[in-house]
matplotlib code that plots the C-alpha trace (Angstrom):
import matplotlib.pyplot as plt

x = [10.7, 11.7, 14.9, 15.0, 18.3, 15.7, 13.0, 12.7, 10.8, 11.8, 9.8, 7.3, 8.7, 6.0, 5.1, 3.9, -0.1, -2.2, -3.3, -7.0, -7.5, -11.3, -10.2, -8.9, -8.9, -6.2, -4.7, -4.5, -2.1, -0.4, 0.5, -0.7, 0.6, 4.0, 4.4, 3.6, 5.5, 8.7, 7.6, 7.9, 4.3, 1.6, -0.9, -3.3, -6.5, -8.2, -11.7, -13.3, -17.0, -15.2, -14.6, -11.8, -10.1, -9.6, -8.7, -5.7, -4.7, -4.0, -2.5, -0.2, 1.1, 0.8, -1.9, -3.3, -6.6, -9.3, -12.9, -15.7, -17.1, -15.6, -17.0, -15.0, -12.0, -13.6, -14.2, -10.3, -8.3, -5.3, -6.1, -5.4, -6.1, -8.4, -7.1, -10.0, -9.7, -13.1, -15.1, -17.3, -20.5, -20.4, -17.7, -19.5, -21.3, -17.8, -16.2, -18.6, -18.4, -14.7, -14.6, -17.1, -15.3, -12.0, -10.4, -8.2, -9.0, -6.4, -8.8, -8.3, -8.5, -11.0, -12.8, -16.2, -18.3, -20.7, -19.4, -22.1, -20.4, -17.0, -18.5, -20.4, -17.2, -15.1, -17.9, -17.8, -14.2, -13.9, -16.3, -15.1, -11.5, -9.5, -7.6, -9.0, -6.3, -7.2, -4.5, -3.6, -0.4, 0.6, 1.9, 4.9, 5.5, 8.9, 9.1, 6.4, 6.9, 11.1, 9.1, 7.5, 10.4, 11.9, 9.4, 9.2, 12.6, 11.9, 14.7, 12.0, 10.7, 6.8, 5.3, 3.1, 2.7, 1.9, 1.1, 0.9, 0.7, -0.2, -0.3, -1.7, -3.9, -6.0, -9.2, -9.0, -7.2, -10.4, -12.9, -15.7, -14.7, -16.5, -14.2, -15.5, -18.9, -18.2, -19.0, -16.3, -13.9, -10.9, -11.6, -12.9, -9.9, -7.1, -7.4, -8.3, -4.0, -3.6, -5.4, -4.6, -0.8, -2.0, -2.9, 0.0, 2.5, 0.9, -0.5, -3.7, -7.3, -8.1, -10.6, -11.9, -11.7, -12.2, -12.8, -13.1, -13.5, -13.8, -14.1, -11.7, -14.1, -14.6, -13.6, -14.6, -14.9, -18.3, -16.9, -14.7, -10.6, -9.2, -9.5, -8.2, -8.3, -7.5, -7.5, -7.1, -5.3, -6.4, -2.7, -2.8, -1.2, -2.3, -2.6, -3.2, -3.8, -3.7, -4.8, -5.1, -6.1, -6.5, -2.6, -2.4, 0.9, 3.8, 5.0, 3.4, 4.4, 3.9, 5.0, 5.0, 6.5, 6.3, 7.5, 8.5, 9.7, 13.7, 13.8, 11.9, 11.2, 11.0, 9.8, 9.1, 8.4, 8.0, 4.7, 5.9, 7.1, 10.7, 12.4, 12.0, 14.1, 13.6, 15.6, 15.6, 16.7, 17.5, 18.7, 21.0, 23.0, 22.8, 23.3, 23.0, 20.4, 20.6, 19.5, 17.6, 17.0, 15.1, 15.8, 12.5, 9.1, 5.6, 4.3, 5.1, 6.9, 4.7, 1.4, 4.0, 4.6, 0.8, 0.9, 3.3, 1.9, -1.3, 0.9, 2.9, -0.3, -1.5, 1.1, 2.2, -1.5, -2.5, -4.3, -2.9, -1.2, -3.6, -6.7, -10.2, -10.8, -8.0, -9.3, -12.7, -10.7, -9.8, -13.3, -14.9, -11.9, -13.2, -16.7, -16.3, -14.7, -17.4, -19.5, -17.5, -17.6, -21.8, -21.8, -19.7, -18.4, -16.1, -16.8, -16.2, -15.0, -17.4]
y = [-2.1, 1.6, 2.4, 5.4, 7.1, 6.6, 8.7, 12.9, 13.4, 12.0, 9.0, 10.7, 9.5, 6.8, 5.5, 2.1, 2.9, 0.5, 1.7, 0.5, 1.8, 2.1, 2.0, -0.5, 1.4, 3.1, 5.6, 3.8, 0.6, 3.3, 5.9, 5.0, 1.4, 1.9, 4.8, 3.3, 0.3, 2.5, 4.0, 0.8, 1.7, -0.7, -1.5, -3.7, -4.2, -2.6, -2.5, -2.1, -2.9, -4.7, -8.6, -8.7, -5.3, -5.6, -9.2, -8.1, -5.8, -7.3, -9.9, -8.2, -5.8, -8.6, -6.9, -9.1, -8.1, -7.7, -6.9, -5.4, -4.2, -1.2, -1.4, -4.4, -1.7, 0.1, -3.1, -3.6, -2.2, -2.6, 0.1, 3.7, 5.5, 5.2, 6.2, 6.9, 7.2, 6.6, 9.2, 11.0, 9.2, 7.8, 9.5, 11.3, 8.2, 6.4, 9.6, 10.1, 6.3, 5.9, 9.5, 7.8, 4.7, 6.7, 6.5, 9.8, 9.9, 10.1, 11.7, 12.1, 14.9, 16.4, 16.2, 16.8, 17.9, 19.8, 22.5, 21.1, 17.4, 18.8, 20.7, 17.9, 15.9, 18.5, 19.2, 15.1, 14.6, 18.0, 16.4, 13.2, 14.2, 13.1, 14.0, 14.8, 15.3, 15.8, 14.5, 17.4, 15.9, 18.4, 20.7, 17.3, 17.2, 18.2, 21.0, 22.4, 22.2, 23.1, 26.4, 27.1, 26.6, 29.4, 32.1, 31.5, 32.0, 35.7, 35.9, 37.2, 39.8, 40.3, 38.2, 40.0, 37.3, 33.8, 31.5, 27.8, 25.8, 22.4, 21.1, 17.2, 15.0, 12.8, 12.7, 9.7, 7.8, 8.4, 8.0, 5.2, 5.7, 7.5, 10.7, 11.4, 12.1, 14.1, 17.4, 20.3, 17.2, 19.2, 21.7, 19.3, 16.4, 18.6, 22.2, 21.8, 21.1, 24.5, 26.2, 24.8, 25.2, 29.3, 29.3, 26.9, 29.3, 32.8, 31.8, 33.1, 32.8, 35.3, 37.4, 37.4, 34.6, 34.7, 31.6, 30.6, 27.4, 25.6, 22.5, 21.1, 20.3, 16.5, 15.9, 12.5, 14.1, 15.8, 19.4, 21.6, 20.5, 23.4, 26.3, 29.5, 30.8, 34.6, 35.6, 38.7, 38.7, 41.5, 42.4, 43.1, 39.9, 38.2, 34.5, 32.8, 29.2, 27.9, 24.3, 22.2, 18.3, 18.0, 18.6, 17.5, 17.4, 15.7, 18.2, 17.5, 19.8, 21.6, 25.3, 27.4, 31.1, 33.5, 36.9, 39.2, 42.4, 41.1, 38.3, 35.4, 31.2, 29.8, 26.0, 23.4, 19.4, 16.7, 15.2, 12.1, 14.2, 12.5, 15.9, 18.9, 22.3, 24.9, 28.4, 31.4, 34.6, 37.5, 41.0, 40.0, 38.0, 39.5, 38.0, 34.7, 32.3, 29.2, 26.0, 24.0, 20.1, 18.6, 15.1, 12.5, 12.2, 13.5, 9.6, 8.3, 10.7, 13.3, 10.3, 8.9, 13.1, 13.6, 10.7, 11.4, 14.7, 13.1, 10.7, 13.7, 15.9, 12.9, 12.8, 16.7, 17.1, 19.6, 20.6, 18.8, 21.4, 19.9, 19.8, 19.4, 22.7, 24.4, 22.8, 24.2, 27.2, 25.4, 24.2, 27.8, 28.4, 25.7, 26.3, 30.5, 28.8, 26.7, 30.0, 32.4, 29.3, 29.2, 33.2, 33.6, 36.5, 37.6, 36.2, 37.1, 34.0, 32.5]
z = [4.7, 3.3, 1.7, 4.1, 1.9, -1.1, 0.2, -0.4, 2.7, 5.9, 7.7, 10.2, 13.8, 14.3, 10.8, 11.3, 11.9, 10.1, 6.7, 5.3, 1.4, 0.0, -3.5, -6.0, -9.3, -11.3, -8.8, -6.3, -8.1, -9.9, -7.5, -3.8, -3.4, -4.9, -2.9, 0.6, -0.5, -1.4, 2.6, 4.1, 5.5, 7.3, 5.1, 7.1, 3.9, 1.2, -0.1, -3.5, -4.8, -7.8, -6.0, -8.7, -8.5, -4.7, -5.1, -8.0, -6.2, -2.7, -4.5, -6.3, -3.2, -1.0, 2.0, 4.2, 4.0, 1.2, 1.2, -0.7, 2.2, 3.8, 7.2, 7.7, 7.5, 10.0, 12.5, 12.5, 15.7, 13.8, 11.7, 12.4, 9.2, 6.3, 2.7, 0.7, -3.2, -4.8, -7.3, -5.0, -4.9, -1.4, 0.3, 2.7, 4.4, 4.5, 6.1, 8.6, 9.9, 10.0, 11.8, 14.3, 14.4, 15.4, 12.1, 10.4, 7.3, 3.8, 0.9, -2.6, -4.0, -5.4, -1.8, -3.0, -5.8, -3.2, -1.1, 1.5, 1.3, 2.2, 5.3, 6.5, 6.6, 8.0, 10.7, 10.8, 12.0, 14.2, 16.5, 17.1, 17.4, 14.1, 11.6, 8.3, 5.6, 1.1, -0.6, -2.7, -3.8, -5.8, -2.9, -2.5, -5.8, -6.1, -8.6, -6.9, -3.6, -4.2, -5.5, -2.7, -0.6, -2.9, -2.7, 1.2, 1.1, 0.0, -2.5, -5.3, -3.1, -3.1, -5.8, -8.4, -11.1, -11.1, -14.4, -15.1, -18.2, -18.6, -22.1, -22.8, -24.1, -22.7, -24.7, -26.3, -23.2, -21.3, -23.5, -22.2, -19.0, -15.9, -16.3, -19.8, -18.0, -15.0, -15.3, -15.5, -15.8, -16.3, -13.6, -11.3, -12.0, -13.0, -12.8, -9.1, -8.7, -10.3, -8.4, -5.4, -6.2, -7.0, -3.1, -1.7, -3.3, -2.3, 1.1, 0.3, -1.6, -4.7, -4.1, -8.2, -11.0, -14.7, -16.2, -19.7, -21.4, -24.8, -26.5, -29.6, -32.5, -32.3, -29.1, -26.8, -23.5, -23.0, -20.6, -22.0, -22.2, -22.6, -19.6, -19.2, -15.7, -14.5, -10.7, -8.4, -5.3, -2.4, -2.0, -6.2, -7.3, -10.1, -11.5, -14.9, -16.0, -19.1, -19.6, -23.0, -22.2, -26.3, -27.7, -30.9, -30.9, -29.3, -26.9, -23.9, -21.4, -17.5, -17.4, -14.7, -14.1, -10.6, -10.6, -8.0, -7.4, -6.6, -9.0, -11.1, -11.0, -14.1, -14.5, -17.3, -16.4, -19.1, -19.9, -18.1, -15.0, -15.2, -16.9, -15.0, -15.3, -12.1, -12.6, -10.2, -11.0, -8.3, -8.2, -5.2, -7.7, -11.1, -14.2, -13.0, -13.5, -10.6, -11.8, -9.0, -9.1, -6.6, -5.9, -6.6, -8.9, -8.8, -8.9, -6.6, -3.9, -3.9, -2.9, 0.5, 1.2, 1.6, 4.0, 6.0, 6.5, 7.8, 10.0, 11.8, 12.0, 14.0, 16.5, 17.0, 17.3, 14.8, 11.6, 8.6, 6.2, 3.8, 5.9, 5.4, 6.5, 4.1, 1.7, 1.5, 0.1, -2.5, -3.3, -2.9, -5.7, -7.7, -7.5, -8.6, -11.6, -12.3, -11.8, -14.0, -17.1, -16.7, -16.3, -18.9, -16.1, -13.8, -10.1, -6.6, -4.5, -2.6]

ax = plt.figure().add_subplot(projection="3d")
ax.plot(x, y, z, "-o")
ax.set_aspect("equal")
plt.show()
């Protein structure tokens, strides 16, 4: 059961519809399960190729139901939604059957490599009714999302700036393992938050990207790890990223600054997201700074607040804020980048 009091977004109205995961790796022990747990949610089985993985991990959060077969998810009346978090080879066959076995679907981001992937399963689960929902779970992480909640508010007047910095290292961590081969890791894995967050906060798509990358002499990973990202808005505003996956040193660190014509947001988390400072400045109370602290963590609130959005898209009958559909927007986003890198150009997004 949840602690309800402990929880930084409230429990959807029905919250008990059976849960089946396709995924026993990393994320999903780390950040998934310990946030449904922490829900009190309904999780009915999980699946994963790896016999031992799946069998680990049921084990140790004590869910009913294991199998390496993920049909045998989709069989089962007693469960409602399907939480996908697998790399991206095979996603769109296991999308397409639980949308036509009546399933809504939970995916991780990134949603696809392919443009043409994401639209198939978008296509896929408009036609047979469900709810298709990418866990970008930055938007309830909640730095960023207290953020948002401040330039909706309007106190900074019309935004004309935007910037985020993310300084780590995970070169080494991920050496030998399947990230340190996928291409345009960084942009793909990571930068894809960033950008996303870019449209979350403004409402809206750039219409031009920059993108620039680079490598650190000797590094494991094969794509570049450190990014630098400029984009245009239509209504003028502009965005900039800066993102280093090869520090050297020990200040590991997430930035992130917006700027508008009646005030500024300043922000700076900790590398292990437990430290996080969030000032606002506005003309309408000068010379003085206000210090926000949002209650809660990135892992594992923000993984529970992606849910829940799913669960009450389900039952007020609507798009998911984090939809399918939205997020091809995101993917056109990603793939200019990718563009602007191998063009060595600036892009139009497309």
């Amino acid at each position: 059961m949840s602690t309800a009091n402990s929880l930084i977004y409230p429990l959807p109205c029905k919250h008990d519809y059976g849960i089946g995961i396709v995924g026993a790796g990393g994320i999903v022990n780390y950040a998934h399960l310990p946030a449904y747990r922490k829900a009190g949610l309904n999780i009915i089985g999980i699946c994963d190729i790896n016999e031992n993985a799946v069998r680990n991990s049921a084990q140790k959060w004590e869910i009913p139901f294991s199998t390496t077969d993920y049909r045998e998810l989709l069989k089962r009346n007693d469960i409602q939604i399907i939480d996908i978090a697998i790399p991206n080879e095979g996603r769109v066959d296991i999308v397409k059957e639980a949308v036509a076995a009546g399933k809504h679907i939970l995916i991780q981001k990134p949603f696809a490599h392919q443009i043409e992937q994401a639209e198939e399963m978008v296509r896929s689960a408009s036609e047979h009714g469900v709810r298709l929902a990418v866990n970008q779970n930055a938007r309830f992480a909640p730095f960023y999302r207290k953020a948002k909640e401040i330039i909706d508010s309007g106190i900074l007047g019309e935004l004309y700036l935007m910037t985020h910095e993310m300084r780590i290292n995970q070169d080494e961590a991920l050496a030998g393992t399947w990230f340190a081969k996928v291409p345009n890791f960084l942009l793909v894995d990571y930068e894809i938050h960033h950008l996303d967050l870019m449209r979350f906060w403004s409402g809206s798509t750039p219409e031009r990207v920059y993108t620039s990358g680079t490598r650190m002499p000797g590094q494991h990973i094969q794509s570049d790890m450190t990014v630098l990202t400029t984009m245009e808005f239509a209504s003028g505003l502009r965005a900039s990223l800066i993102t280093v996956d090869t520090l050297q040193s020990n200040q590991a660190f997430w930035s992130f600054t917006v700027e508008g014509t009646k005030g500024s947001l300043y922000g700076r988390i900790s590398h292990d997201y437990t430290v996080f400072e969030l000032d606002y400045y506005t003309k309408d109370n000068p010379g003085q700074w206000t210090r926000v602290t949002p209650p809660g963590r990135w892992f594992v609130d923000a993984f529970y607040g992606s849910m829940f959005e799913l669960m009450n898209a389900i039952q007020e009958n609507r798009e998911p804020s984090i939809s399918g559909r939205d997020n091809l927007e995101t993917l056109r986003l990603l793939h200019s980048m990718i563009r602007s890198t191998e063009k060595k150009m600036i892009v139009s997004v497309e």
